[in-house]
N, C-alpha and C positions, 0 to 999 in steps of 0.2 A: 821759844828760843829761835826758832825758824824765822818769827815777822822781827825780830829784833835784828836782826844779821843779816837781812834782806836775801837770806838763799833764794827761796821762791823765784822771787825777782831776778835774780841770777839766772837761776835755771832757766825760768821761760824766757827771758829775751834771748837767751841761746839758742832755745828749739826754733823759738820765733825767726833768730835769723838764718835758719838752717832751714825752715819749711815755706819760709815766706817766698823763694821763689817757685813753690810748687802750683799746679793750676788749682782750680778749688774743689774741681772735682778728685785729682788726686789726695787731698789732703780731707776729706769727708772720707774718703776709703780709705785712709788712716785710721779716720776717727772711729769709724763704725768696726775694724778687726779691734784698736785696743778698747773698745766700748765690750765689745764679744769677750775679751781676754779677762776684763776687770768683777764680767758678770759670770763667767766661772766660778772667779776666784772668790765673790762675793755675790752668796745668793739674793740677801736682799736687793730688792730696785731702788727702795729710798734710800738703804745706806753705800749703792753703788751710786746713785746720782749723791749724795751728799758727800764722796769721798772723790768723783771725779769731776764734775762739774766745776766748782771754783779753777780747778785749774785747765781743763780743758774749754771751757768758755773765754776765760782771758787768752789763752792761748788764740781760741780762736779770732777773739776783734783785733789782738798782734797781729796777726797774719792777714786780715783782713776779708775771714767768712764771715758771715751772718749769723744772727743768733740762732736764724729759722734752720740754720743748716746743719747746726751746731746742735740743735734738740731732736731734729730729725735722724740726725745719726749716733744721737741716745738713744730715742726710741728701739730702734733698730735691736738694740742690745738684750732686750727682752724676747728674743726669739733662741737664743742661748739655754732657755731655759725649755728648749723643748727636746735638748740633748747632753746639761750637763749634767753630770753625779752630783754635782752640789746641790742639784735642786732639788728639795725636800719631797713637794709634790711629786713629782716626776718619780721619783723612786721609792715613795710610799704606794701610789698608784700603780707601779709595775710591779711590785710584791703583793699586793692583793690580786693582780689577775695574774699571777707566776707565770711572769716574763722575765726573764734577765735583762741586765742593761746592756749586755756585749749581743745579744740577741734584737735588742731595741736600735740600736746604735746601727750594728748590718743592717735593717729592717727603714732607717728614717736618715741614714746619712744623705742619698742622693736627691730625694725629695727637700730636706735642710739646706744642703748646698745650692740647689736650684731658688730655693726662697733668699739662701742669704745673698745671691749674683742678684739677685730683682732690689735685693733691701740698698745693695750698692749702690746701682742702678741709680733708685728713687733717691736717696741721696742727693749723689751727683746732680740729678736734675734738680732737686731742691738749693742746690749751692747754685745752678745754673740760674734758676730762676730768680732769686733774690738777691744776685749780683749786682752791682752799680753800672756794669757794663756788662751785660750779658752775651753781646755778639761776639766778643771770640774763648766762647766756653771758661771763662773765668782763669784765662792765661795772663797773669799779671807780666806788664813788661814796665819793670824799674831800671835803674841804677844803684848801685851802692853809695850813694849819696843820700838817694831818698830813703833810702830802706832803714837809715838810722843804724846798720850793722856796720860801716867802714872799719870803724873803731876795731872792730875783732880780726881783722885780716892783720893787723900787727902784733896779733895773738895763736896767728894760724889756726882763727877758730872756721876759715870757711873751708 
């Protein structure tokens, strides 16, 4: 119902014209928190990349990151699993050595956070790097002309 009615389509050229002026490092540390949020919500990795990837990879060559930047800050997502409750492992394993998760969680938050500022971090440098112009850190300067969004500004969609 969705590819018949072109919502998809819809949707993303909206986000697209809404992040497309973002730098690409800001928009990889997008990626990487709703990559975090999606692997909460879903423990699997293959059925979080097969439920977010189609549409966060178009998203991405819209806006114009790279794939490389764009799988890097997938990756990224599987460190989720060293603090959420949804992870199966995780909390079979802290019930056979009687650990609690709110005891686990005090115990590996500051250490997490410090790994997930570096998983940013790489990232960012990964957008950095595989940019088509890399010298001014992946800060696109357009017009709304080229952006292909004019159209939405007599929709007050910017």
């Amino acid at each position: 119902m969705a590819e018949q009615g072109k919502i998809i389509d819809t949707v993303l050229n909206g986000l697209a014209c809404r992040l497309r002026r973002l730098p690409t490092f800001a928009f990889t540390t997008l990626m990487v928190l709703t990559e975090n949020l999606f692997a909460v919500l879903v423990a699997s990795s293959s059925g979080n990349a097969a439920l977010t990837m189609p549409v966060l990879g178009l998203l991405g060559d819209l806006v114009g990151v790279s794939k490389e930047a764009i799988i890097t800050a997938y990756q990224y997502s599987s460190l989720m699993s060293m603090i959420s409750p949804m992870s199966g492992v995780l909390i079979a394993s802290l019930s056979i050595a009687w650990i609690s998760w709110s005891t686990w969680i005090m115990t590996t938050l500051k250490p997490f956070l410090v790994i997930e500022a570096l998983a940013i971090i790489f990232a960012a440098v990964s957008a950095h790097l595989s940019a088509k112009n890399p010298t001014n850190f992946g800060v696109k300067e357009r017009n709304l002309n080229e952006s292909g969004c004019g159209w939405l500004l007599l929709y007050g969609c910017l």
